[in-house]
C-alpha positions in Angstrom: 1.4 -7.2 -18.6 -0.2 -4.4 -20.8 -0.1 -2.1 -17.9 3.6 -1.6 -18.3 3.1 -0.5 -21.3 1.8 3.0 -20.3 3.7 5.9 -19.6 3.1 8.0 -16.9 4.3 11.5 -16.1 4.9 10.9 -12.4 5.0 7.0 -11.7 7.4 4.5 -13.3 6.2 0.9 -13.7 8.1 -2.5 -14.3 7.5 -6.1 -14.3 10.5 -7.0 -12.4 9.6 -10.8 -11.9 6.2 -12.6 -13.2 3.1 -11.1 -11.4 5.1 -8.8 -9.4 5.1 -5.2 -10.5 6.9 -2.5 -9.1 5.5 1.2 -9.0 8.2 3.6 -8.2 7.0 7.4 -7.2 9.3 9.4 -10.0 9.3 13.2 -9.3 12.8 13.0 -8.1 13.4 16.8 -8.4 10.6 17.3 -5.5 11.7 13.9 -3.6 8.5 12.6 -4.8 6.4 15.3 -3.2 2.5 14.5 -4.4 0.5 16.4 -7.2 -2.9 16.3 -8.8 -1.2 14.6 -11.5 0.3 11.7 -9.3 -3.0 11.4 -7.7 -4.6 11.1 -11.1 -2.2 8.8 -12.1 -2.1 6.4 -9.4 -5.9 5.9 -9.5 -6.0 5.3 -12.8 -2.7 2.8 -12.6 -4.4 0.7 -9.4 -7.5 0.4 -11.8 -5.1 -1.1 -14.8 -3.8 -3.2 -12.3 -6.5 -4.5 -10.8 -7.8 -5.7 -14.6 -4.7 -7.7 -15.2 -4.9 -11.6 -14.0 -1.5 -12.2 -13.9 -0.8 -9.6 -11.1 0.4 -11.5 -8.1 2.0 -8.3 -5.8 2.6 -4.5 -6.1 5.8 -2.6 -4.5 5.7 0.7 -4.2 8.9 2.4 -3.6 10.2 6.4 -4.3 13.1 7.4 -7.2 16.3 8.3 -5.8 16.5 8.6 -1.4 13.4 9.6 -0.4 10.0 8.1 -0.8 7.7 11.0 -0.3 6.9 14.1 1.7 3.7 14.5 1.2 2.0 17.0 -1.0 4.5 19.1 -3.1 3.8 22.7 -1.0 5.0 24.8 -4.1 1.8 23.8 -5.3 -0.2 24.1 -1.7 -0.4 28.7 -2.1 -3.7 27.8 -4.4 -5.2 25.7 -2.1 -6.9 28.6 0.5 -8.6 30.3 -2.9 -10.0 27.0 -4.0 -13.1 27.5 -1.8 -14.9 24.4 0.2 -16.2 22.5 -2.5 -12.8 23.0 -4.8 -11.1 21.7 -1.9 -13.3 19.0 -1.1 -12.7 17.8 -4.7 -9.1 18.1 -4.5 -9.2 16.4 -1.0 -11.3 13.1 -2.8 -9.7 13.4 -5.9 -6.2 12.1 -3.8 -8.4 10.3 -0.7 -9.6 8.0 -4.1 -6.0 7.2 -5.6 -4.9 6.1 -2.0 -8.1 4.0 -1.8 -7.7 2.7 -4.8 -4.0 1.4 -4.0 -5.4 -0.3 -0.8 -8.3 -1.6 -2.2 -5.8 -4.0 -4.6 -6.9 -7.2 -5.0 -3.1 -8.5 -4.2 -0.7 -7.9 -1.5 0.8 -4.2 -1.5 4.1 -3.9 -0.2 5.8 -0.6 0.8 9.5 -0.5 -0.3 10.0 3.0 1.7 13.4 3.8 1.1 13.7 7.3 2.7 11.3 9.9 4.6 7.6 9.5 4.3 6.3 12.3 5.9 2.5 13.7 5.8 0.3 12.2 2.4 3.5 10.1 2.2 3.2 8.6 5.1 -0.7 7.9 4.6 0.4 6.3 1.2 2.8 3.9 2.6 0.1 2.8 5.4 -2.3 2.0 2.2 0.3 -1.3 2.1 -0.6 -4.5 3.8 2.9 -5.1 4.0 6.0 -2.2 4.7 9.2 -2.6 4.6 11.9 0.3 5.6 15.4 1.0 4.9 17.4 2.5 7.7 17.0 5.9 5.9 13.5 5.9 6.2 11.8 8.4 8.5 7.9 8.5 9.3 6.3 11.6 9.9 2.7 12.3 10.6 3.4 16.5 10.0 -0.4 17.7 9.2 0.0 20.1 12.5 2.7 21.1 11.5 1.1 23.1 8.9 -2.2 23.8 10.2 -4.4 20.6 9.1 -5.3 17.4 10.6 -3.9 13.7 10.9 -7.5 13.5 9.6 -6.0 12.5 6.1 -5.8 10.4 3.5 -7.1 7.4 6.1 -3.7 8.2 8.9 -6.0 8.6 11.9 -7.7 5.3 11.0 -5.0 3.6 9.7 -2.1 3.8 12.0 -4.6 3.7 15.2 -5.8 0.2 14.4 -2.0 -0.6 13.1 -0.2 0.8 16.4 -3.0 1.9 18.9 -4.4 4.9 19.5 -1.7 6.3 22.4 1.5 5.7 20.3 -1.2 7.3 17.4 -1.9 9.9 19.5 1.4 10.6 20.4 2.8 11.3 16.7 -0.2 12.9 15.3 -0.2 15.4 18.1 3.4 16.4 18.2 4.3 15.9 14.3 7.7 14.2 15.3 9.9 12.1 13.1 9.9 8.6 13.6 13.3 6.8 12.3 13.2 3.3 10.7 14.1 1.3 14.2 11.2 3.0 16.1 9.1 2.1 13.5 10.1 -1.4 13.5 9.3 -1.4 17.1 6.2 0.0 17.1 5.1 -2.2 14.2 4.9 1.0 11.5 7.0 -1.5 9.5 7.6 -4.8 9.3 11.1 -5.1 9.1 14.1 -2.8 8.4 16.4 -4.1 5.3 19.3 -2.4 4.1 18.2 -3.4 -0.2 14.7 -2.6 0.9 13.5 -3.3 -3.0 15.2 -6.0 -3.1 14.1 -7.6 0.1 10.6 -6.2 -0.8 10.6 -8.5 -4.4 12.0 -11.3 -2.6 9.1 -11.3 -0.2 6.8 -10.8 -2.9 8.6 -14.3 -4.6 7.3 -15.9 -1.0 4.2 -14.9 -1.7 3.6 -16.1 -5.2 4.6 -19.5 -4.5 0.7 -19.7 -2.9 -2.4 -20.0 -4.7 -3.6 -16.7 -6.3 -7.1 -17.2 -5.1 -5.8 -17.9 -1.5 -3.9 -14.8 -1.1 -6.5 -12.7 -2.7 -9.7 -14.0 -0.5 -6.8 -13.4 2.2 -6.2 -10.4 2.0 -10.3 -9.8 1.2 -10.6 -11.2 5.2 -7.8 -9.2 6.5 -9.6 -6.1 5.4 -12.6 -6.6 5.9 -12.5 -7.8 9.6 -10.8 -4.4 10.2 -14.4 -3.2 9.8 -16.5 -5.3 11.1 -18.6 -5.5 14.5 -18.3 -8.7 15.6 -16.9 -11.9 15.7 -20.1 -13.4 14.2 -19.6 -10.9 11.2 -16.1 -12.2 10.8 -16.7 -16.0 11.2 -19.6 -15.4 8.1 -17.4 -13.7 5.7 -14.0 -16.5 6.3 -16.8 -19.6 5.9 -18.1 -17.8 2.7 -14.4 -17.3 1.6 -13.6 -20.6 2.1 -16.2 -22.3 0.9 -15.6 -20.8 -2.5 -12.2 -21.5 -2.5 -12.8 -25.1 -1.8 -15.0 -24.9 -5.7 -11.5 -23.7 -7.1 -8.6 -26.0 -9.4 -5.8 -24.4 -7.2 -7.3 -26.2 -4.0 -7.5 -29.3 -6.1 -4.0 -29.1 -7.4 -2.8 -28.0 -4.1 -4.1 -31.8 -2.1 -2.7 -33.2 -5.4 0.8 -31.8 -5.2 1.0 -32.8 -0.9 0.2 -36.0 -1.4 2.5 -36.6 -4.8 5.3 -34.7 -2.6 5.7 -32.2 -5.5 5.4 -28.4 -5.0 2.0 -27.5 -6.5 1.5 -26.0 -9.9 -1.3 -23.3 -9.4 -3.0 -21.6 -12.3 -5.1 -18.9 -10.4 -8.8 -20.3 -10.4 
């Protein structure tokens, strides 16, 4: 995979298995804390990725024991003298590289393996899929230092993924929330003590389906977040698949049921 071949100044890359590449946050002096450059660089990396076929699932997990605290405040003193439309670019310039992280065409699975507070946390709710270790900590702390949990998609986010009372609740108060809350309120998935490891050996679950079926999966998932109605939602699965049913993997897949074999897919 050619994207692995770059080198980044804040991000580290690897191919751990075939299709499934992990993205580790690597500014372990600041415990990962978020710059322009990491910003920059995460864009630009979700674009590479999303160019290479052979991607199957992205984890993103943090250096060392955190996974990151937001924006790195020894940079935040220039951020009054920027003026409105300074900060509005700053403010888009990061709002795109979380985007762009959702906006995957494969699954994204948060390894978070210590705090994720602030434009962390908003990073780790870009995942369709998180997974905590019991070190993690969640905190939504834009109060806390006189902005909004209007940021970096939080508000919508973590409303639709835990309701807007328990949303409410953390936004307005900027409390921690450890790993087994989250588990219980459904921040995360599950809590694992090898929370990379567990995150790459549900990404091996995952690649065991067709490519084209996850992908127009995870195409529905998102888009029925937005939609108005269940008419809306019903059009977009029957177009979904009905172009899936076109595809070789489909094919292959009645194949291998009725040969009793597992299937062989090859993406199309």
């Amino acid at each position: 995979m050619k994207v692995t071949e770059t080198t980044y100044e804040t991000l580290l890359v690897d191919e751990v298995k075939p299709g499934i590449v992990v993205v580790t946050l690597n500014r372990p002096d600041r415990f990962n804390a978020m710059t322009d450059t990491m910003f920059v660089e995460l864009e630009a990396l979700a674009w590479a990725l999303d160019a290479e076929d052979t991607l199957r699932v992205m984890i993103l997990t943090g250096t060392g024991k955190s996974f990151c605290p937001g924006y790195d405040l020894a940079d935040a003193d220039d951020l009054p003298g920027l003026g409105a439309i300074g900060m509005l670019d700053q403010q888009e310039r990061a709002a795109r590289a979380l985007s762009a992280i959702r906006g995957l065409h494969v699954p994204v699975i948060a390894a978070v393996n210590g705090p994720a507070a602030g434009g962390g946390f908003s990073l780790a709710l870009q995942a369709d899929i998180r997974l905590a270790s019991p070190e993690a900590k969640f905190n939504a702390a834009f109060v806390r230092i006189g902005l909004s949990a209007g940021d970096l998609g939080t508000s919508w986010l973590l409303t639709r993924l835990i309701g807007p009372a328990h949303t409410s609740e953390i936004c307005f108060t900027g409390r921690v929330v450890d790993a087994a809350e989250a588990e219980r309120l459904g921040i995360v998935n599950a809590v694992a003590q090898d929370v990379v490891a567990d995150a790459i050996a549900l990404a091996e679950k995952i690649t065991t389906n067709s490519p084209g079926g996850v992908k127009m999966s995870k195409r529905a998932l998102q888009a029925n977040m937005e939609v108005g109605s269940y008419a809306a939602a019903l059009e977009l699965e029957n177009r979904g698949q009905a172009l899936l049913t076109r595809s070789l993997d489909m094919a292959e897949a009645l194949a291998a049921f009725k040969e009793r074999r597992p299937p062989v897919f090859v993406g199309n």
